[in-house]
KOLMARNU-366308 format. One record per atom (N, C-alpha, C, CB): atom name; x, y, z; residue number from 1; residue in one letter. Coordinates in Angstrom, 3 decimals. Atoms other than C-alpha are relative to their C-alpha. Glycine has a CB too. Example, Ala and Ser with C-alpha at 12.3 -4.5 7.8 and 13.67 -1.06 7.14 Angstrom:
2
(N; (0.890; -1.190; 0.000); 1; a)
(CA; (12.300; -4.500; 7.800); 1; a)
(C; (0.900; 1.200; 0.000); 1; a)
(CB; (-0.992; 0.027; 1.246); 1; a)
(N; (-0.820; -1.190; -0.060); 2; s)
(CA; (13.670; -1.060; 7.140); 2; s)
(C; (-0.770; 1.090; 0.730); 2; s)
(CB; (0.414; 0.462; -1.415); 2; s)
//
This chain:
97
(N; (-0.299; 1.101; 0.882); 1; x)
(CA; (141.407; -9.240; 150.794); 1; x)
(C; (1.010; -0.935; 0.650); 1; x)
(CB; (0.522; 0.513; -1.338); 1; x)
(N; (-1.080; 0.853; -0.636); 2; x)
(CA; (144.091; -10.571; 152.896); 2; x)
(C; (-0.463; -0.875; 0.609); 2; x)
(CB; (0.843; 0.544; 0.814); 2; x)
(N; (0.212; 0.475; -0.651); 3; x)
(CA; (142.179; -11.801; 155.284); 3; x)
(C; (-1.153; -1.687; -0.461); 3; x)
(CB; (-0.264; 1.136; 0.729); 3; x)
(N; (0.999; 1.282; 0.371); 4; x)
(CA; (139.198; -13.885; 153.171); 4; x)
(C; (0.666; 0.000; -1.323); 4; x)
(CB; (-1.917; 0.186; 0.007); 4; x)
(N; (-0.140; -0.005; 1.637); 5; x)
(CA; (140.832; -13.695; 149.442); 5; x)
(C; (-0.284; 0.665; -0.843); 5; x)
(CB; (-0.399; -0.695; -0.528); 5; x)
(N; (0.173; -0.801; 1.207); 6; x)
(CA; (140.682; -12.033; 146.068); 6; x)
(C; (-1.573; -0.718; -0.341); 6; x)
(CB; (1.416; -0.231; -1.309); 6; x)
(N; (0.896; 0.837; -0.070); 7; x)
(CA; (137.943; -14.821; 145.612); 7; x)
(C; (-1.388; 0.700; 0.272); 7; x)
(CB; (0.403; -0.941; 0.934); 7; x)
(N; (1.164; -0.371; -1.074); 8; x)
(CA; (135.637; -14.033; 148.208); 8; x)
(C; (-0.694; 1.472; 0.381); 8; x)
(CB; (0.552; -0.409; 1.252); 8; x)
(N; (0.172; -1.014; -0.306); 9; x)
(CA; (135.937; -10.542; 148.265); 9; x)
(C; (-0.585; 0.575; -1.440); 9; x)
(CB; (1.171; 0.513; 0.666); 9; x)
(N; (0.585; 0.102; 1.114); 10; x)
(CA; (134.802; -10.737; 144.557); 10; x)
(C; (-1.558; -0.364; -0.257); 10; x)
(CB; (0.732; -0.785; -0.526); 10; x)
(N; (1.563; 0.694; 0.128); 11; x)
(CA; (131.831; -12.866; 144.845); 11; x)
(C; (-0.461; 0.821; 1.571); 11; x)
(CB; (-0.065; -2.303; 0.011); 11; x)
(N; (0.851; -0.405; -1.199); 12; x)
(CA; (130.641; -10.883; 148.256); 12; x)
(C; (-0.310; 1.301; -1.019); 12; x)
(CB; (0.833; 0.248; 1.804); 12; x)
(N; (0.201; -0.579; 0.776); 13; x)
(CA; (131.068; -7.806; 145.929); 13; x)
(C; (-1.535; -0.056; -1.252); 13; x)
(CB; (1.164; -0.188; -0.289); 13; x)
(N; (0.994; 0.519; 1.011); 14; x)
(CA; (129.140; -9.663; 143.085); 14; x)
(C; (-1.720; 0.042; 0.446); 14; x)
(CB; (0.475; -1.588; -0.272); 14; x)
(N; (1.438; 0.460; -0.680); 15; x)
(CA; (126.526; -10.128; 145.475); 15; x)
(C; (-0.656; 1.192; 0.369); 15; x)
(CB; (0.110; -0.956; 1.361); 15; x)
(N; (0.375; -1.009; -0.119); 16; x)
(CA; (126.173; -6.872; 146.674); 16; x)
(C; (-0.985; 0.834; -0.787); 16; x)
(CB; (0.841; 0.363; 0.096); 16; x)
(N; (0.853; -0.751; 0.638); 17; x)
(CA; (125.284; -5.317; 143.467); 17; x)
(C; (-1.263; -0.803; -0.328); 17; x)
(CB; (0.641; 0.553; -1.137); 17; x)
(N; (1.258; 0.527; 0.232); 18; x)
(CA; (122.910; -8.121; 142.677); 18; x)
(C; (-1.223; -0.045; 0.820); 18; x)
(CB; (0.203; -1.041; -0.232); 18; x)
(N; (1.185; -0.233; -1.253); 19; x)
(CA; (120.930; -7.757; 146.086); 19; x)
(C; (-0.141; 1.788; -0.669); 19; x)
(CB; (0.800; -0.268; 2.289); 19; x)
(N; (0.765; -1.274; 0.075); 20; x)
(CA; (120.697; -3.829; 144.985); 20; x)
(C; (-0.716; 0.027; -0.838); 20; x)
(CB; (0.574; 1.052; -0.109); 20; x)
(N; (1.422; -0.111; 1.101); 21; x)
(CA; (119.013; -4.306; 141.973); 21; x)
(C; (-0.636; -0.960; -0.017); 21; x)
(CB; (0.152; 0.188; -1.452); 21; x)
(N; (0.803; 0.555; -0.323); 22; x)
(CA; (116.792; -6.717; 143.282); 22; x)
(C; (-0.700; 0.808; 0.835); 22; x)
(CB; (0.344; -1.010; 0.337); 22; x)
(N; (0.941; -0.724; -1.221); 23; x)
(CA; (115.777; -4.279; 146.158); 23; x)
(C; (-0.289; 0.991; -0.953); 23; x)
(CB; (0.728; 0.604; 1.631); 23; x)
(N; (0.895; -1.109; 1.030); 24; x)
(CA; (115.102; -1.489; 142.964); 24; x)
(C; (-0.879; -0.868; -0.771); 24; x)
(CB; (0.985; 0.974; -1.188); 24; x)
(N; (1.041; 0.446; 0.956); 25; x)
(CA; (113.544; -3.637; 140.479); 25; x)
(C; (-1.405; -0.461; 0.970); 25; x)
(CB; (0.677; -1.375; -0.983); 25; x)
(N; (1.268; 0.656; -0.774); 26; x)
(CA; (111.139; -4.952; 143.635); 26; x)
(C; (-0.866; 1.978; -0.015); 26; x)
(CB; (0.635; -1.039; 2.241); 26; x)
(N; (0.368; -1.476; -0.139); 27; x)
(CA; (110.729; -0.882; 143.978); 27; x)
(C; (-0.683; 0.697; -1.372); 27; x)
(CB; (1.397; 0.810; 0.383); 27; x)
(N; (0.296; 0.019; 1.340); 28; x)
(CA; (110.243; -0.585; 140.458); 28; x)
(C; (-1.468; -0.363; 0.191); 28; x)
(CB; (0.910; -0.993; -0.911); 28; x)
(N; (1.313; 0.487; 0.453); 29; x)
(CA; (107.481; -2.952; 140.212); 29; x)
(C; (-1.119; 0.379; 1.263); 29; x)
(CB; (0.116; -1.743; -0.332); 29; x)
(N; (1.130; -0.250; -0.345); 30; x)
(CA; (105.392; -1.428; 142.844); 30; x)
(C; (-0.707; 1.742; -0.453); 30; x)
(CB; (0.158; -0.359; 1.486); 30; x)
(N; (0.734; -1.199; 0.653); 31; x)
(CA; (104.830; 1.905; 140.589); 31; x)
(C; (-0.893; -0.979; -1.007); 31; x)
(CB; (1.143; 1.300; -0.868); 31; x)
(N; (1.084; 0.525; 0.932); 32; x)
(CA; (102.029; 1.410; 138.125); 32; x)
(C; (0.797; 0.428; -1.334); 32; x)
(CB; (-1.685; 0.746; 0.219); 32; x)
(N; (-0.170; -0.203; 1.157); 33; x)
(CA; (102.960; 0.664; 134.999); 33; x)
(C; (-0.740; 1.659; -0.982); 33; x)
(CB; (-0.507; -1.378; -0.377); 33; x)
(N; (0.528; -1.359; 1.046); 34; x)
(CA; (102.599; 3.858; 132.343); 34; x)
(C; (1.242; 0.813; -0.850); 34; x)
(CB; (-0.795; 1.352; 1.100); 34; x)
(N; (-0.583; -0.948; 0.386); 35; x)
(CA; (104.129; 6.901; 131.113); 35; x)
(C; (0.063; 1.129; 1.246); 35; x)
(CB; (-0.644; 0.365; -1.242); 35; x)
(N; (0.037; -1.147; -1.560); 36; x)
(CA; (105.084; 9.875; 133.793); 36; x)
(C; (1.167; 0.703; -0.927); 36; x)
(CB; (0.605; -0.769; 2.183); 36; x)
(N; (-0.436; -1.477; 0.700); 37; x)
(CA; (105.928; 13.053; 131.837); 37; x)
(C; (0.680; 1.028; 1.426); 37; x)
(CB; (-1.766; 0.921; -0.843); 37; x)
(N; (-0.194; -1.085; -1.067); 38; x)
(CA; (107.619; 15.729; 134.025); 38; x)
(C; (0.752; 0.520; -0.988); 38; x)
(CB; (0.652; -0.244; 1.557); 38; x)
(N; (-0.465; -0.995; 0.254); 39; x)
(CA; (108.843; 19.166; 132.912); 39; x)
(C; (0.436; 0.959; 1.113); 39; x)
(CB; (-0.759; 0.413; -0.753); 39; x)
(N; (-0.590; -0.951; -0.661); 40; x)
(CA; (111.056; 21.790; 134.713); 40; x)
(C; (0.818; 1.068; -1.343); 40; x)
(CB; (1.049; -0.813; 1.186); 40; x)
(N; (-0.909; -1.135; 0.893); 41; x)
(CA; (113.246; 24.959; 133.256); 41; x)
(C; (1.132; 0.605; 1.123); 41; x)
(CB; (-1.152; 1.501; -0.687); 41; x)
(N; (-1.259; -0.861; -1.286); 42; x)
(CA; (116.770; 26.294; 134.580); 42; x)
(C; (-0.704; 1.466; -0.344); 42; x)
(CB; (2.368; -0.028; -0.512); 42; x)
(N; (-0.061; -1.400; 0.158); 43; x)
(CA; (116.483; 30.034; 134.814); 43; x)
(C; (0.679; 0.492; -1.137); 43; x)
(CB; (0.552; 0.552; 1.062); 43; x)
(N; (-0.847; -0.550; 1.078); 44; x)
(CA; (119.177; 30.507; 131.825); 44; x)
(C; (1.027; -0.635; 0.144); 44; x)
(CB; (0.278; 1.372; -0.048); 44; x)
(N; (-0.532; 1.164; 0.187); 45; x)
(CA; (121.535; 28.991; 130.496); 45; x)
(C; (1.561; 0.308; 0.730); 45; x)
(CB; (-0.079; -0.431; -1.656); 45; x)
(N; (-1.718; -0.157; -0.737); 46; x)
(CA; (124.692; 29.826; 132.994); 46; x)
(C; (0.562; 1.333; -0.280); 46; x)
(CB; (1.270; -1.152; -0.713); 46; x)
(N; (-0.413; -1.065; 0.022); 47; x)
(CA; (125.845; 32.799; 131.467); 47; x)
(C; (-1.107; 1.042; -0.884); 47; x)
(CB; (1.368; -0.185; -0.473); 47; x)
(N; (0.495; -1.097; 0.419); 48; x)
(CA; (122.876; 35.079; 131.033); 48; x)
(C; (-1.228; -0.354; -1.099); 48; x)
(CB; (1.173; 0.831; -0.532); 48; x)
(N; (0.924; 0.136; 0.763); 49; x)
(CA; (121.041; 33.728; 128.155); 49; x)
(C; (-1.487; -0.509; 0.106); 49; x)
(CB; (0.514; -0.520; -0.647); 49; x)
(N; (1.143; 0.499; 0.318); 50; x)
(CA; (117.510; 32.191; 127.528); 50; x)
(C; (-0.305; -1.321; 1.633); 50; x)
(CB; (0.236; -0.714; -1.855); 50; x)
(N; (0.066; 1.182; -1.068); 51; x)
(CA; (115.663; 29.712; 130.132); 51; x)
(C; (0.143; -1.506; -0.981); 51; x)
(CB; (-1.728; 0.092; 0.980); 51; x)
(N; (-0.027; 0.669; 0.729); 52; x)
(CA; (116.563; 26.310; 129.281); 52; x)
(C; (-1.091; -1.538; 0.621); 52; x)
(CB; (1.500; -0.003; -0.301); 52; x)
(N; (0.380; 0.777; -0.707); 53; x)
(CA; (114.362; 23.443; 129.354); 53; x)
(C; (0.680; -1.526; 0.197); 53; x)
(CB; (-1.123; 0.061; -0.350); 53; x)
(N; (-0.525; 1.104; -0.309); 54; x)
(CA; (114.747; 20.115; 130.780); 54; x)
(C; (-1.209; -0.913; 0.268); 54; x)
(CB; (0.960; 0.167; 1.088); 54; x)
(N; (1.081; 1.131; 0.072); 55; x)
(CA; (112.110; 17.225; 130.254); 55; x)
(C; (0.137; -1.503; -0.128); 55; x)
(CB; (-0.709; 0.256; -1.008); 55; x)
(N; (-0.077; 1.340; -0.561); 56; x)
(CA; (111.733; 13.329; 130.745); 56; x)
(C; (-1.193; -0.510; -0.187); 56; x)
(CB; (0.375; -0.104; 1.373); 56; x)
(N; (0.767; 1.286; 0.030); 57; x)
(CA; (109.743; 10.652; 130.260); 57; x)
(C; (0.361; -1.037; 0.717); 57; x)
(CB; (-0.077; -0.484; -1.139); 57; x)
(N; (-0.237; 1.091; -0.598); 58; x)
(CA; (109.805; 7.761; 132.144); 58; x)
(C; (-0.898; -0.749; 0.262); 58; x)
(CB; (0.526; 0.134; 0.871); 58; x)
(N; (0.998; 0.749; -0.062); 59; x)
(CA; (108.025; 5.116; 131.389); 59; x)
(C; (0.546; -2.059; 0.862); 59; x)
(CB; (-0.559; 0.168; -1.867); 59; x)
(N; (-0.051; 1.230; -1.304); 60; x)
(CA; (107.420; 1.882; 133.784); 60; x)
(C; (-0.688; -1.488; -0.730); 60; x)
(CB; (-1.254; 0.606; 1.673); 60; x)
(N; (0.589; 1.517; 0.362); 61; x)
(CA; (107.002; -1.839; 132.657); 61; x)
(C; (0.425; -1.018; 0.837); 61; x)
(CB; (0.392; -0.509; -1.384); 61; x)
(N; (-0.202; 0.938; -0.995); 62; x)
(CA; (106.925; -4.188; 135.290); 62; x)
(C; (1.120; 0.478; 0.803); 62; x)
(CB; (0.225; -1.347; -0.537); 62; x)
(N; (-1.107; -0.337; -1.080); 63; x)
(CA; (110.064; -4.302; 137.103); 63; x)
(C; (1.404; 0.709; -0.883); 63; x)
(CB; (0.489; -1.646; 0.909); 63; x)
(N; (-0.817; -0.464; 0.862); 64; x)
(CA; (111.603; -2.333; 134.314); 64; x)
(C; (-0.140; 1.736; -0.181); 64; x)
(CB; (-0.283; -0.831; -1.256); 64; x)
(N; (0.592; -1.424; 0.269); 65; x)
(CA; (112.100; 1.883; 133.495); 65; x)
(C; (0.735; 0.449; -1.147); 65; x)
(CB; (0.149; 1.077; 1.232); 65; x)
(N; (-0.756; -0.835; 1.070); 66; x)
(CA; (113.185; 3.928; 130.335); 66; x)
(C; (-0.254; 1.663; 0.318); 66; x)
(CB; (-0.626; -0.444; -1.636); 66; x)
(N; (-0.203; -2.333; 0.360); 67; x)
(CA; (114.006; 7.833; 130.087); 67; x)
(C; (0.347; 0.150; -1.156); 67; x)
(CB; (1.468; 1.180; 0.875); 67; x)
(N; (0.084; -0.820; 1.069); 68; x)
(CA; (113.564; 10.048; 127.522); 68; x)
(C; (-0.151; 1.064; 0.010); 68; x)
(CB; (-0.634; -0.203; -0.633); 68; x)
(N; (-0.504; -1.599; -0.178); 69; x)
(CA; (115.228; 13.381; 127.522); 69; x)
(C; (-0.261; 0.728; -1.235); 69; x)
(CB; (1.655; 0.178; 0.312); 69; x)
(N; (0.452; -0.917; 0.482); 70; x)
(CA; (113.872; 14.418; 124.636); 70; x)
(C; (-0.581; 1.123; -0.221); 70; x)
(CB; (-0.140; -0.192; -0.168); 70; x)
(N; (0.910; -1.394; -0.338); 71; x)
(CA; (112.811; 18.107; 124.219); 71; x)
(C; (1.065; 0.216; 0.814); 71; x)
(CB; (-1.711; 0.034; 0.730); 71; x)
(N; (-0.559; -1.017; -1.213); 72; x)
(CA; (115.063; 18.950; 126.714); 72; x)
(C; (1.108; 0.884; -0.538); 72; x)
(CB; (0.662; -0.859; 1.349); 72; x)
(N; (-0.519; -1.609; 0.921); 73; x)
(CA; (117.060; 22.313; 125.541); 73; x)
(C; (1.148; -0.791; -0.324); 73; x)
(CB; (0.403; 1.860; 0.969); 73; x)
(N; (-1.115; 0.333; 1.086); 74; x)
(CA; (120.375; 21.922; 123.612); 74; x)
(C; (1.151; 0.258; 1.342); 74; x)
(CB; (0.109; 1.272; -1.734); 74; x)
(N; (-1.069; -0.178; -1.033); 75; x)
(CA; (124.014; 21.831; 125.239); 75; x)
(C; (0.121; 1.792; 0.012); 75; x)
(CB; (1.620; -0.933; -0.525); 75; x)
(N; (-0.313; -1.330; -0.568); 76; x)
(CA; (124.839; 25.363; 126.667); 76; x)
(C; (1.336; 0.291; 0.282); 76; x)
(CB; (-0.668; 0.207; 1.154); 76; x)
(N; (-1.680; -0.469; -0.347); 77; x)
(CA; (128.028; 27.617; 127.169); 77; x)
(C; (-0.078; -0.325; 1.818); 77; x)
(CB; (0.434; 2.240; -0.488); 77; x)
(N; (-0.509; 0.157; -1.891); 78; x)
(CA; (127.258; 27.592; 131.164); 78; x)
(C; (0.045; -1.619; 0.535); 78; x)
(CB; (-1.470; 0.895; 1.262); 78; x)
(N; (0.018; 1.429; -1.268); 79; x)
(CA; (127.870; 24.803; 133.684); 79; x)
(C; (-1.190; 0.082; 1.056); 79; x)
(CB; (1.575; 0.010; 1.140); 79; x)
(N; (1.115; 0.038; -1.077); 80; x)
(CA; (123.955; 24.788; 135.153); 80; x)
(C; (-0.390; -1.018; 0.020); 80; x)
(CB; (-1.061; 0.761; -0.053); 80; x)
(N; (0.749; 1.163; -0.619); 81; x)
(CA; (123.568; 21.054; 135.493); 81; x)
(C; (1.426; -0.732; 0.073); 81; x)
(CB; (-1.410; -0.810; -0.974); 81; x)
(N; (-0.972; 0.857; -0.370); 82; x)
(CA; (127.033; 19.600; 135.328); 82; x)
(C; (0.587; -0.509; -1.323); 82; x)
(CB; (-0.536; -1.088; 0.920); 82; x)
(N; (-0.156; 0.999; 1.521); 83; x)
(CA; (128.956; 18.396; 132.270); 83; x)
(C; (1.157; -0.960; 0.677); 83; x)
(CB; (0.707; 1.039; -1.815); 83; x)
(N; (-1.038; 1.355; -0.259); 84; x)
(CA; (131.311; 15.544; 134.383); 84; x)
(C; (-0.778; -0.740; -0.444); 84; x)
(CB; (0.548; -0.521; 1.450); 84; x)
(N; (0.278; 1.042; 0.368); 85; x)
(CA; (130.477; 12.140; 133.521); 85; x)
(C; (-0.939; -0.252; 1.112); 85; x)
(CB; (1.078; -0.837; -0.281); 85; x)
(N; (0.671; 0.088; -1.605); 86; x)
(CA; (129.272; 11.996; 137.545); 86; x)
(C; (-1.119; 0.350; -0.509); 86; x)
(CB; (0.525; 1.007; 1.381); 86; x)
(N; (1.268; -0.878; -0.244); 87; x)
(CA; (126.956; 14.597; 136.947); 87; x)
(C; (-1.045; -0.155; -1.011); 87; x)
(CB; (0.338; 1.477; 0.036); 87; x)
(N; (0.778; 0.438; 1.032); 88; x)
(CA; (125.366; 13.416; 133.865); 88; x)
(C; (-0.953; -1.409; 0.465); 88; x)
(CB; (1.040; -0.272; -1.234); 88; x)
(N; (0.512; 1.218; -0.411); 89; x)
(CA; (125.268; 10.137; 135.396); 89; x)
(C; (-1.102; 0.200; 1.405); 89; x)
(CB; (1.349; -0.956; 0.316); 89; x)
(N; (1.505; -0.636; -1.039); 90; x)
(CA; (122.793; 11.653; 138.466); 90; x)
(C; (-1.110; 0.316; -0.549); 90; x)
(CB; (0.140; 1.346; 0.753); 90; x)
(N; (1.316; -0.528; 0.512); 91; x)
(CA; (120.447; 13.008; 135.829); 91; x)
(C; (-1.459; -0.865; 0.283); 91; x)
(CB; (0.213; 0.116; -1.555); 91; x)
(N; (1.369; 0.697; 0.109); 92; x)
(CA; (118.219; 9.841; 135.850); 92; x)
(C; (-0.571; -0.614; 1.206); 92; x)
(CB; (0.059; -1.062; -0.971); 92; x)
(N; (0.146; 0.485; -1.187); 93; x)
(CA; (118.480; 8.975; 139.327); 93; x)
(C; (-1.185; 1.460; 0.813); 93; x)
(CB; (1.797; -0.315; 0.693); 93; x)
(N; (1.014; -1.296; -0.767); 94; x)
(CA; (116.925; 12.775; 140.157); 94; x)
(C; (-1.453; -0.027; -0.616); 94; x)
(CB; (0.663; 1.765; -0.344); 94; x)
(N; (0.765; 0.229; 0.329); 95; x)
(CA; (114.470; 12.057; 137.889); 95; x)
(C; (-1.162; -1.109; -0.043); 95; x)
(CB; (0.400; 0.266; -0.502); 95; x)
(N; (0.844; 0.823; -0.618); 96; x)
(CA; (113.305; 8.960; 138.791); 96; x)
(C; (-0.682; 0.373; 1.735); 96; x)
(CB; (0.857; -1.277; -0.076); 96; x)
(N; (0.247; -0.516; -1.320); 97; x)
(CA; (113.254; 10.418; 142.623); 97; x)
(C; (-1.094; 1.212; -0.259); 97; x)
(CB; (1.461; 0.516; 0.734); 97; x)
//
């Protein structure tokens, strides 16, 4: 910032994120529009109990996507997917991948 400004180092910023979601939404729009179901199951729920599931929807409209975690099992006593904010926030990125 010293060198180009608070300014500049703002709007190069600004720009940044707007070139990334231009290079996803272009990524976006070359899936085919639809619905894309996927199902998986942890082994149990962290400490011993029941398998739990974990399901998604993700549906595709143009250069646009929604998720829908519905169905997917209830909160659990163990830590088998992550309860930070981080780790929550990865859920839809693994799922779109």
């Amino acid at each position: 910032m010293r060198r180009h400004g608070r300014q500049t180092c703002a709007a190069a910023m600004d720009e940044l994120l707007a070139y990334g979601e231009r290079k996803i939404r272009a990524a976006i729009r070359g899936i085919p529009d639809g619905v894309y179901p996927f199902e998986d199951w942890m082994d149990d729920d962290g400490v011993g109990g029941p398998p739990v599931a974990l399901r998604v929807r993700i549906t595709v409209a143009g250069d646009r996507i929604a998720l829908d975690f519905s169905g997917t099992g209830p909160q659990v006593p163990g830590d088998i997917i992550g309860s930070t904010r981080s780790a929550t926030s990865r859920m839809p990125v693994s799922a779109i991948r």
